[in-house]
N, C-alpha and C positions, 0 to 999 in steps of 0.2 A: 213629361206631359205627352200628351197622344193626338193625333191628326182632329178627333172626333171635342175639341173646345166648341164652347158656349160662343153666341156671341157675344154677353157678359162675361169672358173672358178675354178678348179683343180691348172690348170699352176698359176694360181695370187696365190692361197693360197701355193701352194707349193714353192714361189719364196719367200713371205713373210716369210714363216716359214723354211725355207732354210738361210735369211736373218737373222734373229730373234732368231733360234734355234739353227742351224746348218745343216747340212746334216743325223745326226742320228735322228731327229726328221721328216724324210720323212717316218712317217710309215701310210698306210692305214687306219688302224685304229682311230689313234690320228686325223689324217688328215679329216677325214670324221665325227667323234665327234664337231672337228671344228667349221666342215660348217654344221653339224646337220642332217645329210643325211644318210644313211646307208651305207658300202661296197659295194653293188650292184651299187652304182651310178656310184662308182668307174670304176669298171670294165664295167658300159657301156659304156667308153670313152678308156681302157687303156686295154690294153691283161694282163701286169703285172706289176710291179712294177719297172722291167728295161727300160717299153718302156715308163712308166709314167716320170724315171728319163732322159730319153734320149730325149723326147719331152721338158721337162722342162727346158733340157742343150740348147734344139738348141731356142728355147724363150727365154733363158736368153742372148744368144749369138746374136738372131737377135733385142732383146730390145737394150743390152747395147751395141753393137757397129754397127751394121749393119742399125737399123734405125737412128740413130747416123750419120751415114755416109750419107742415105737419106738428114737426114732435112740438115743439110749444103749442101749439092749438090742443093738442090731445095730453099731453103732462102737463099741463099748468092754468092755474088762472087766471085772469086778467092779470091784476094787481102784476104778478111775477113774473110775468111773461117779458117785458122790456128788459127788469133786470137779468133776468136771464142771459138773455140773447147779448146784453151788452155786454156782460159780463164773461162770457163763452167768448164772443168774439175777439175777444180785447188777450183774451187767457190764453190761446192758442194750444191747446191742449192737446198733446202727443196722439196724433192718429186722428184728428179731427182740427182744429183750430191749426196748427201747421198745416196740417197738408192740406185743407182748405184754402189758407191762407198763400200757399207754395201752388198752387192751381189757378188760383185767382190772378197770381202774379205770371203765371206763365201764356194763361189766355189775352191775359191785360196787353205782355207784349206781342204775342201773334197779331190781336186785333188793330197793331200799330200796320201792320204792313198787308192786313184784307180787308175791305170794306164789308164783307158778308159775316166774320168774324163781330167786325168792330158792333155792327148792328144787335147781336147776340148779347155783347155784353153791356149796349146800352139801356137791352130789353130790360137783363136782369139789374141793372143799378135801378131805373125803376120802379121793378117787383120788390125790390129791398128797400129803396126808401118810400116808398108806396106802405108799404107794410110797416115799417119802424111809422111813420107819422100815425097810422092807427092803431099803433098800442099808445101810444103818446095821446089820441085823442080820447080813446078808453081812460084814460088816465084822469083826464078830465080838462089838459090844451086842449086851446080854441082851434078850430080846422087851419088856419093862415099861420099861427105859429108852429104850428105841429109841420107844417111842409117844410119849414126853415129848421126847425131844431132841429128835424130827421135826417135833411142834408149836410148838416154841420154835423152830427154824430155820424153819419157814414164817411161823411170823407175824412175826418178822426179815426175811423178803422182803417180805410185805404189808406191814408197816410204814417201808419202807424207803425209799419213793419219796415219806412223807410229812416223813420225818424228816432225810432229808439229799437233800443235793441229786443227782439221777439222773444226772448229766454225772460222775460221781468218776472217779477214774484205775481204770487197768486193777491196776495195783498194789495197791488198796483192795478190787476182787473179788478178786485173788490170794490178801490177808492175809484175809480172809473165807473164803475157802474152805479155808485153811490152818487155821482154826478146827476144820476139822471135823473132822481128826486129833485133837484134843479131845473130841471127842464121841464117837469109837470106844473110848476109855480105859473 
């Protein structure tokens, strides 16, 4: 690599190593060793180090669930759209559902120890079950059910990668997503 990176080059290495390391491993330094560059490249893209982690927060949050929301909105119709999403998220699928799901868990635990963090990812549990309830009301649940089943089917994903093992067959997100023909009743 050459001094002249993106600063979408920054955000990818920083979400990687975020993923990978954890959140004490976002240092400048390390970061730019990296990708072979010096500091200075750094700072021609970031004023500091809070505005580097605050750009990184809101890329992780318009990767993992905002353009998320996107491609269903634009691939799909109603009707398929929950299945979908349940079924992708549950599937964890090499280069998206893992490392989605390896992201998730790594800002999960940084926002144990920031409160400006933590605030970030209360926005997006929100945005997500905000959204799962209205495909569920599309579906044709009543508004007050639809806010309950969406939190019970999200925290089934959040819980998910703790409680069994993340490798499961494609068949296991299939009968999981088949669930959610249960939850339109």
């Amino acid at each position: 690599m050459n001094d002249r990176l993106a600063k979408s080059d920054w955000i990818d290495h920083g979400l990687r190593t975020l993923a990978e390391r954890g959140p004490n491993a976002l240092k400048i330094g390390a970061m730019a060793e990296g990708l072979n560059v010096s500091r200075g490249s750094f700072y021609w893209h970031f004023r500091d180090v809070a505005d580097f982690r605050t750009q990184l927060l809101q890329h992780w949050r318009d990767w993992t669930t905002q353009r998320v929301i996107r491609e269903l909105e634009a691939d799909l119709d109603e009707p398929d759209r929950l299945r979908s999403l349940v079924s992708s998220a549950f599937a964890g699928e090499p280069g998206n559902g893992r490392t989605i799901r390896s992201l998730d868990k790594a800002v999960r635990a940084w926002a144990i120890d920031s409160d400006e963090v933590a605030a970030v990812v209360a926005s997006v549990d929100a945005d997500r079950v905000a959204y799962i309830a209205r495909l569920l009301v599309e579906s044709g649940v009543e508004s007050e059910k639809a806010a309950y089943r969406a939190s019970f089917l999200y925290w089934a994903y959040l819980g998910q990668p703790i409680a069994m093992n993340p490798d499961f067959s494609s068949a296991t997100s299939t009968a999981i997503a088949d669930i959610c023909e249960l939850f339109r009743r």
